[in-house]
Each structure stands twice: as structure tokens, then as C-alpha cells.
N, CA, C and O atoms as CSV, one atom per row, in Angstrom:
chain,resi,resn,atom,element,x,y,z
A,1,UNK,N,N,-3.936,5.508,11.938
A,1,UNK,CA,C,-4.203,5.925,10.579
A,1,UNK,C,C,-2.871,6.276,9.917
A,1,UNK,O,O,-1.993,6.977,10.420
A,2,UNK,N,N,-2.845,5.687,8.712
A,2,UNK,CA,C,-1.620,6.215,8.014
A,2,UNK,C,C,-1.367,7.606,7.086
A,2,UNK,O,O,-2.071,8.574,7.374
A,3,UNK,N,N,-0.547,7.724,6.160
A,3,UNK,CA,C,-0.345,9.050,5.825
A,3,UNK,C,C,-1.105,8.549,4.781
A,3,UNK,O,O,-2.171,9.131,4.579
A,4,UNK,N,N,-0.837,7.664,4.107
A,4,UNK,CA,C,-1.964,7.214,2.935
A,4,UNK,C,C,-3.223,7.246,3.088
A,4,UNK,O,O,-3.973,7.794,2.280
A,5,UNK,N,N,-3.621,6.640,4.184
A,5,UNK,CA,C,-5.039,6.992,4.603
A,5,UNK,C,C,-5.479,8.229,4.736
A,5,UNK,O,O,-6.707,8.215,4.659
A,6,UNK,N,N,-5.119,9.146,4.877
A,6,UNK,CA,C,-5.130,10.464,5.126
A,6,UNK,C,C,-5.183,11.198,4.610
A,6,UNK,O,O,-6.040,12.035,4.891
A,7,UNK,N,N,-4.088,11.456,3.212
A,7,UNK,CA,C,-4.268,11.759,2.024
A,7,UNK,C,C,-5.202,11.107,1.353
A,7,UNK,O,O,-5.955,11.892,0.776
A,8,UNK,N,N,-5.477,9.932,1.182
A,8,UNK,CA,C,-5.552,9.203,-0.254
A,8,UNK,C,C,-4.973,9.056,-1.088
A,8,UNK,O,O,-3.762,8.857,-0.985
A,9,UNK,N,N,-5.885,9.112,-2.775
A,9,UNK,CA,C,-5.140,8.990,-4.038
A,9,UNK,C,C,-5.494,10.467,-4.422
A,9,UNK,O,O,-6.280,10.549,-5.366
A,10,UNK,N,N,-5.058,11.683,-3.863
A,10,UNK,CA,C,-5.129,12.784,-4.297
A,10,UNK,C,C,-3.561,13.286,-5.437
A,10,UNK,O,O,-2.348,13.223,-5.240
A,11,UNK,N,N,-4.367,13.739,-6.546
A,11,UNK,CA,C,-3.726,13.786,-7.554
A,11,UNK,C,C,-2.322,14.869,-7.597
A,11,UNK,O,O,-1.232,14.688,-8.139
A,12,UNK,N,N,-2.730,15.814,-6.959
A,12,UNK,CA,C,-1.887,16.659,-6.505
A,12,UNK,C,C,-0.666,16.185,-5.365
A,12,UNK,O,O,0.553,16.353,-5.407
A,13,UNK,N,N,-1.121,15.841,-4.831
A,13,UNK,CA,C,-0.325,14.969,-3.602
A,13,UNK,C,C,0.866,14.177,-4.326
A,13,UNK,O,O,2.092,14.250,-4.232
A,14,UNK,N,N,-0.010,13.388,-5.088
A,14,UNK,CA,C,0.763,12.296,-5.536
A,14,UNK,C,C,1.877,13.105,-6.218
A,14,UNK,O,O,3.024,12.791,-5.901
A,15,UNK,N,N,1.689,14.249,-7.239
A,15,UNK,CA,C,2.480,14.934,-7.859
A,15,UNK,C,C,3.952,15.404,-7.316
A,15,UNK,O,O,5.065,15.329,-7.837
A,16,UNK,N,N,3.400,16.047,-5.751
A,16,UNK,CA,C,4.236,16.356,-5.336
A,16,UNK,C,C,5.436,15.660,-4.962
A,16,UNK,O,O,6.625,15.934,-5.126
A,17,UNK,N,N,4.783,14.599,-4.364
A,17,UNK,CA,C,6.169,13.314,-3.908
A,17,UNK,C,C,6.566,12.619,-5.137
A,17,UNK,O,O,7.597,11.951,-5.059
A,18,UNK,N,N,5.844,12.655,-6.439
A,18,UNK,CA,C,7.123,12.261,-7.128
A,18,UNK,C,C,7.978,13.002,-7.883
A,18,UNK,O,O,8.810,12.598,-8.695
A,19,UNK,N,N,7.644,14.415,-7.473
A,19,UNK,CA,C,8.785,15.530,-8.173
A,19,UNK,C,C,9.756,15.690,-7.048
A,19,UNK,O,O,10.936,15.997,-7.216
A,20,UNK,N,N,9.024,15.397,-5.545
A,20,UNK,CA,C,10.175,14.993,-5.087
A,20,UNK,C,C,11.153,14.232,-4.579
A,20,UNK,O,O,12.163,14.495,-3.927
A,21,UNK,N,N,10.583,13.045,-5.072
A,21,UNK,CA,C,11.298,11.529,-5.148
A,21,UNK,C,C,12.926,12.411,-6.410
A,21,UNK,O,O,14.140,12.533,-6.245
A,22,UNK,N,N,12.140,12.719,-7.315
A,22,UNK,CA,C,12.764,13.238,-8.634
A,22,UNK,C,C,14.050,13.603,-8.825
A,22,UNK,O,O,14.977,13.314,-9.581
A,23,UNK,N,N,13.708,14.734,-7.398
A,23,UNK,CA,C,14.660,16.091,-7.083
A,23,UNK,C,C,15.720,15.199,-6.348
A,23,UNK,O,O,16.827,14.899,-6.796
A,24,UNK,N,N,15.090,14.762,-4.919
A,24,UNK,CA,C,16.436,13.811,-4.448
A,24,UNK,C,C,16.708,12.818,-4.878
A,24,UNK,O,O,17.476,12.265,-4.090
A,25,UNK,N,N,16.482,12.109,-5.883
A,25,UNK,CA,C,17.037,11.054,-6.977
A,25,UNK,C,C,18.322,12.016,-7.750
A,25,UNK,O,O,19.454,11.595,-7.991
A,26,UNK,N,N,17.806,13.381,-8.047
A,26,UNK,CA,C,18.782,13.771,-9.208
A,26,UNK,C,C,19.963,14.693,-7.750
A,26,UNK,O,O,20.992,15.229,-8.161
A,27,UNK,N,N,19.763,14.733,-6.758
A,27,UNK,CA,C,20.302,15.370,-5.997
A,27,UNK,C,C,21.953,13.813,-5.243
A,27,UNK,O,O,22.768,13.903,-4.325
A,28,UNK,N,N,21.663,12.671,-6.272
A,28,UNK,CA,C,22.417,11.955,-5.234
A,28,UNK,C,C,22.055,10.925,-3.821
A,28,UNK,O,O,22.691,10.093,-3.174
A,29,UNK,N,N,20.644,11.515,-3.768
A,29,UNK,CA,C,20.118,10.521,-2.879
A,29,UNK,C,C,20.435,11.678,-1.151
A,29,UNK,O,O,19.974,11.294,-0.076
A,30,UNK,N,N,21.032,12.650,-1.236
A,30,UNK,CA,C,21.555,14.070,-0.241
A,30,UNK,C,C,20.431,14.263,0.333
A,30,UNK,O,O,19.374,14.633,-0.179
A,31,UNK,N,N,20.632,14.041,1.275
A,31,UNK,CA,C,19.065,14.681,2.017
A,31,UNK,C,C,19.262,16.192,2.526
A,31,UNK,O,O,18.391,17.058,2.609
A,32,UNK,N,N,20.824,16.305,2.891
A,32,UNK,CA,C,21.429,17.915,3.421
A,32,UNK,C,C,20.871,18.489,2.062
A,32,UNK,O,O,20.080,19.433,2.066
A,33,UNK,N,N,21.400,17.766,0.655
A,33,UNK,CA,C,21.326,18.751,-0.760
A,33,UNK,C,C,19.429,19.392,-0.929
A,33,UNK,O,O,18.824,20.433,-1.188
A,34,UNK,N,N,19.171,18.058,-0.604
A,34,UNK,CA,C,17.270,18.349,-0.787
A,34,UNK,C,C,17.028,19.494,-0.344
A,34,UNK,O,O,16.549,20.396,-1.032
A,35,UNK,N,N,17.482,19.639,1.453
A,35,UNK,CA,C,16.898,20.309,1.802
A,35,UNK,C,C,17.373,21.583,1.877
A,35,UNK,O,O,16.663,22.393,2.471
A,36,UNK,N,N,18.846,22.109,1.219
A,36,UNK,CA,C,19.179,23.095,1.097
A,36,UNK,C,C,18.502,23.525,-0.372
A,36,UNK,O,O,18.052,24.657,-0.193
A,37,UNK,N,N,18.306,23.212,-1.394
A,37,UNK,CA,C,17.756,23.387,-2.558
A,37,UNK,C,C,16.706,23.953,-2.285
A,37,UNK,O,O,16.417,25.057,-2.745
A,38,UNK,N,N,15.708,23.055,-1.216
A,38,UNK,CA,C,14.414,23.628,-1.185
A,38,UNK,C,C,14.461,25.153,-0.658
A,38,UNK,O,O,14.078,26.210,-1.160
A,39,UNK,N,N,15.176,24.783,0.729
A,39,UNK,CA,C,15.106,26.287,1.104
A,39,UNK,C,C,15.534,27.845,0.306
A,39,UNK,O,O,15.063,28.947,0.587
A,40,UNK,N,N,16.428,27.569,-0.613
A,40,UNK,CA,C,16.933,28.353,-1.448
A,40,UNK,C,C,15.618,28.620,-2.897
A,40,UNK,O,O,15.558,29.598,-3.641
A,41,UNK,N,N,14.856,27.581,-2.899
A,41,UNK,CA,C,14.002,28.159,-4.033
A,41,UNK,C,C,12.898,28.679,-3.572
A,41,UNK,O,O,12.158,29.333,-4.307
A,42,UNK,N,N,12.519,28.366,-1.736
A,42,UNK,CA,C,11.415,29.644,-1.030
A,42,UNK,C,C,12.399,30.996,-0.953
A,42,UNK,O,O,11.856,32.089,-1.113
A,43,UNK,N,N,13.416,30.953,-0.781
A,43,UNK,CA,C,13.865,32.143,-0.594
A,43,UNK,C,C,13.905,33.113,-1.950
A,43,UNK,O,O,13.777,34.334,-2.035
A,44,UNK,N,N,14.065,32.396,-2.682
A,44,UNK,CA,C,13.810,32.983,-4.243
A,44,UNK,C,C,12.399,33.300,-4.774
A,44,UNK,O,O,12.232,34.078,-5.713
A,45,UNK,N,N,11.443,32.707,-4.177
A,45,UNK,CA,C,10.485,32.663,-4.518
A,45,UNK,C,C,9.228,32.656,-3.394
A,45,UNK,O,O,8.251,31.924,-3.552
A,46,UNK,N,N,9.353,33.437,-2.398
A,46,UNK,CA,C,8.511,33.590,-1.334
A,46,UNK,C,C,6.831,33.382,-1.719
A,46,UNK,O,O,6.004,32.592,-1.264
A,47,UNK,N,N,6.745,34.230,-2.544
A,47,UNK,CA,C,5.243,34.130,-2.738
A,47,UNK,C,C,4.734,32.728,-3.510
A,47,UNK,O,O,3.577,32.415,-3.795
A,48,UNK,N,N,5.701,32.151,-3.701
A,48,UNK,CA,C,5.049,30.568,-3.950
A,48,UNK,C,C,4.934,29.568,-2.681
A,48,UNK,O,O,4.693,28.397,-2.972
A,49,UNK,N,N,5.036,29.796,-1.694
A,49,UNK,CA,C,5.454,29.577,-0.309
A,49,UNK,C,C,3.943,29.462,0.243
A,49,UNK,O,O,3.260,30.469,0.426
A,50,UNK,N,N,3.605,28.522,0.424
A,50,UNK,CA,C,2.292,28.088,1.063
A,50,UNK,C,C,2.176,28.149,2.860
A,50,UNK,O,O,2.535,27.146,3.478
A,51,UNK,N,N,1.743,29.175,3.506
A,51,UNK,CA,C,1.800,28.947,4.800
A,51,UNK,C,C,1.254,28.467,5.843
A,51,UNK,O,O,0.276,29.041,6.322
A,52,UNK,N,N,1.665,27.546,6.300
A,52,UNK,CA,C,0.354,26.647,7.233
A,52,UNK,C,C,-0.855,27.567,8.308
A,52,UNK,O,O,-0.816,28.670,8.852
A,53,UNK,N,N,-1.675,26.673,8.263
A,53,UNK,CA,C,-3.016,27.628,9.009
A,53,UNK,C,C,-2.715,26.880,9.986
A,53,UNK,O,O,-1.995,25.885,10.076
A,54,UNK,N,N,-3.683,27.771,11.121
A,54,UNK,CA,C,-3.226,27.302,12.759
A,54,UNK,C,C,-4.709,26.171,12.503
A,54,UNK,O,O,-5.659,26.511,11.798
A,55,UNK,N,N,-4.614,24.506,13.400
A,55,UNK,CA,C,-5.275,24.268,13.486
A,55,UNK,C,C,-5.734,23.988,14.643
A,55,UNK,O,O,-5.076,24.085,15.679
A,56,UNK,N,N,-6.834,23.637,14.573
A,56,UNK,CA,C,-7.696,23.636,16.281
A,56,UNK,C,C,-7.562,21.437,16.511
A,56,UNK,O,O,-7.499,20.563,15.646
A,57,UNK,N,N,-7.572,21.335,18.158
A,57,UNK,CA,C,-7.571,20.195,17.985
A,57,UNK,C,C,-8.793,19.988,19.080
A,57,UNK,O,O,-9.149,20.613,20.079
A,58,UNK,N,N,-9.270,18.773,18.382
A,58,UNK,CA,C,-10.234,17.867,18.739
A,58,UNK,C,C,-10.344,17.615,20.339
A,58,UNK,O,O,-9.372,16.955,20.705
A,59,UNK,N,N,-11.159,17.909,21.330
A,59,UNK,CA,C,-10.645,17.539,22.715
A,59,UNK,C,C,-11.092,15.953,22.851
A,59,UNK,O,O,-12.222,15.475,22.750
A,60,UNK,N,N,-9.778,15.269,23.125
A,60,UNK,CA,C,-9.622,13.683,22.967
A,60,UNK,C,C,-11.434,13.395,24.327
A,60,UNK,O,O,-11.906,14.166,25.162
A,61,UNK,N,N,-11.869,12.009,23.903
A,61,UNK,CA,C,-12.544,11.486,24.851
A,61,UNK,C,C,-12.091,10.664,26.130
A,61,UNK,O,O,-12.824,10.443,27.094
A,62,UNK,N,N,-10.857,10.270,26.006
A,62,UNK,CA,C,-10.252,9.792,26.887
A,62,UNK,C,C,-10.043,10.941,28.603
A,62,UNK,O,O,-9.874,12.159,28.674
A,63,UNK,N,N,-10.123,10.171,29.441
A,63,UNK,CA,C,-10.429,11.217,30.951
A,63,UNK,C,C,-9.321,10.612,31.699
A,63,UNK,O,O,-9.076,10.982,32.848
């Protein structure tokens, strides 16, 4: 399954990757710059900071 499959055409989703297509377009194409930017605007901004939930996994059928 792919990531597309997975997501879909969720509108939000989509939003996100092209603000951040956006960001590292206007960053130079920097992937170090991306990802120092990002970290610097959770640190500025913690409570916009979404934190992952623990998830449970599926016990495979395979033996």
C-alpha cells in the first residue's frame, strides 16, 4: 500500500505538503534549512505541536 493510498485525496493533507513543497522551494531546495526552520517554529510555538498517539498493532496472520 502506498502513502497515497493511505491518505487519499484528503484536503488537509494535501495542504500540508504543498506548504511544504513551498517552504523548501523558498528554502533553496536545503533539506538541513527545512529541517532546522521547522524545528525552530515548534520551539516557538509548542502548543501548535501535534503529538503522536501510541498505536496498537494488528497481530500479523502469518505463523
Amino acid at each position: 500500500m502506498t502513502l497515497q493510498e493511505t491518505t487519499g485525496s484528503d484536503p488537509l493533507i494535501e495542504d500540508v505538503r504543498r506548504r511544504r513543497a513551498e517552504l523548501y522551494k523558498s528554502l533553496g531546495g536545503d533539506l538541513r534549512k527545512l529541517f532546522e526552520r521547522i524545528q525552530r517554529v515548534q520551539e516557538e510555538h509548542p502548543e501548535k505541536v501535534v503529538k503522536a498517539q501510541p498505536t496498537t498493532t494488528i497481530p500479523s496472520e502469518r505463523s
